[in-house]
C-alpha positions in Angstrom: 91.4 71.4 91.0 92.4 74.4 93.2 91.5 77.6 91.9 94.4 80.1 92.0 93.9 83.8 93.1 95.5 86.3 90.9 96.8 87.4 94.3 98.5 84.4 95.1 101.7 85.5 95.9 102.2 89.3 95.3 102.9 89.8 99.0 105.1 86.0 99.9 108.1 88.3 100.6 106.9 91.5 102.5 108.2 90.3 105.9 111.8 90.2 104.6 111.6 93.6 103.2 114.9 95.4 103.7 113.3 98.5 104.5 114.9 101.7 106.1 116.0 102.3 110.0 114.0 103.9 111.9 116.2 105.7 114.3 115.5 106.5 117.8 116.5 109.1 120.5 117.1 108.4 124.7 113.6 109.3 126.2 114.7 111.5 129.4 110.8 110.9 131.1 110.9 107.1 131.3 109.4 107.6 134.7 106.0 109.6 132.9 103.1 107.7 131.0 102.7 110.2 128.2 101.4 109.8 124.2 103.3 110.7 121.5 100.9 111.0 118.1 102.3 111.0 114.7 100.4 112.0 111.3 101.3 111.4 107.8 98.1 113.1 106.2 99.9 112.3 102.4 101.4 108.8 103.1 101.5 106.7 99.5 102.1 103.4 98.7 101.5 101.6 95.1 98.6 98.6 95.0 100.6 95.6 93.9 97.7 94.1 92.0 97.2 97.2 89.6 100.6 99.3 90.1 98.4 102.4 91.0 99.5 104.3 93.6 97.2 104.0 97.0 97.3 107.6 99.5 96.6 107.6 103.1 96.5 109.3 106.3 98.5 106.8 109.0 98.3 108.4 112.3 100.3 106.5 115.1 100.0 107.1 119.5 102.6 105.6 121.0 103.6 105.7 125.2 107.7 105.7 124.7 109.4 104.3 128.0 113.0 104.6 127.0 113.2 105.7 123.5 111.3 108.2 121.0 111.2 108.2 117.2 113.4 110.2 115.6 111.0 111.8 112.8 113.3 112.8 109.7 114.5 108.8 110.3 110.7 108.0 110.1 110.1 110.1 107.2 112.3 108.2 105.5 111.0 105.1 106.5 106.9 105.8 105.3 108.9 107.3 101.7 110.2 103.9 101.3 107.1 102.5 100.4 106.2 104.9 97.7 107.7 102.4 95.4 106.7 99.3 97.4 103.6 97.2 96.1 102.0 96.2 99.4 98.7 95.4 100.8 97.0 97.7 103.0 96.6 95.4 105.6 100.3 94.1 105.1 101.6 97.9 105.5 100.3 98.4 108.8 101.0 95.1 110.5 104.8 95.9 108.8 104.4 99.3 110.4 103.8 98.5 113.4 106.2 95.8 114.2 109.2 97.9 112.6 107.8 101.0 115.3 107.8 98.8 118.0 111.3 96.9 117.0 112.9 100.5 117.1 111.0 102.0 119.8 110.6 99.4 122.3 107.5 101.4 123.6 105.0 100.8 126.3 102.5 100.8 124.0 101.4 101.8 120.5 98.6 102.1 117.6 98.5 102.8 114.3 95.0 103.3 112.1 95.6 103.8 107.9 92.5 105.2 106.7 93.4 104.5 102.9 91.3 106.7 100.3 88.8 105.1 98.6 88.9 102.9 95.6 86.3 101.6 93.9 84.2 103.4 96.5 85.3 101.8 99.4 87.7 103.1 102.3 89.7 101.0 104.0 90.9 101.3 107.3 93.6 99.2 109.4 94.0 99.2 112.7 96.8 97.4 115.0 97.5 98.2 118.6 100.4 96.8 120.7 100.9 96.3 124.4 104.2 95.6 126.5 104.1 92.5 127.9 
């Protein structure tokens, strides 16, 4: 007999999340390799196992070619998941693919260093790279 997690499914639907826009603005130095860092020192998310709320620091570099994040539509995006019962591991991988589908950068990285719990802090890294 297969024994079932008690985190079997909690997270089968995070990649059809419906979450906000993240709007963009015309880069006018495509022509310049430069890095663009972001920090959300107070970023909060809720642990779908115990419906306590998880904090964080997520601090994204990204190269922009043609386009730049728009930050108020990116704040609004990371206050999204205040309510959202997600992984650690899930929210960054989610992160990063909804940056890069809005941003079309040359390249990009986002580390969550998530505060501790039970005495442990976690950290997530993912990094991507135009092709």
């Amino acid at each position: 007999m297969k024994k079932v997690s008690s985190y079997e499914g909690l997270q089968k639907n995070i990649r059809k999340l419906n979450t906000p826009k993240i709007e963009v603005w015309e880069n006018q130095y495509p022509d310049n390799l430069y890095t663009i860092s972001l920090d959300i020192p107070e970023f909060t998310c809720i642990c779908p196992k115990t419906g306590l709320p998880d904090f964080a620091d997520i601090k994204i570099e990204y190269c922009p070619e043609k386009f730049c994040i728009e930050l108020k539509s990116f704040k609004m995006y990371t206050i999204f998941f205040r309510n959202i019962g997600i992984f650690h591991e899930h929210l960054i991988n989610r992160m990063l693919e909804d940056f890069v589908r809005s941003a079309k950068p040359r390249s990009a990285r986002i580390i969550g260093v998530f505060n501790p719990r039970g005495g442990i802090t976690t950290t997530v890294s993912r990094e991507y790279k135009q092709k």
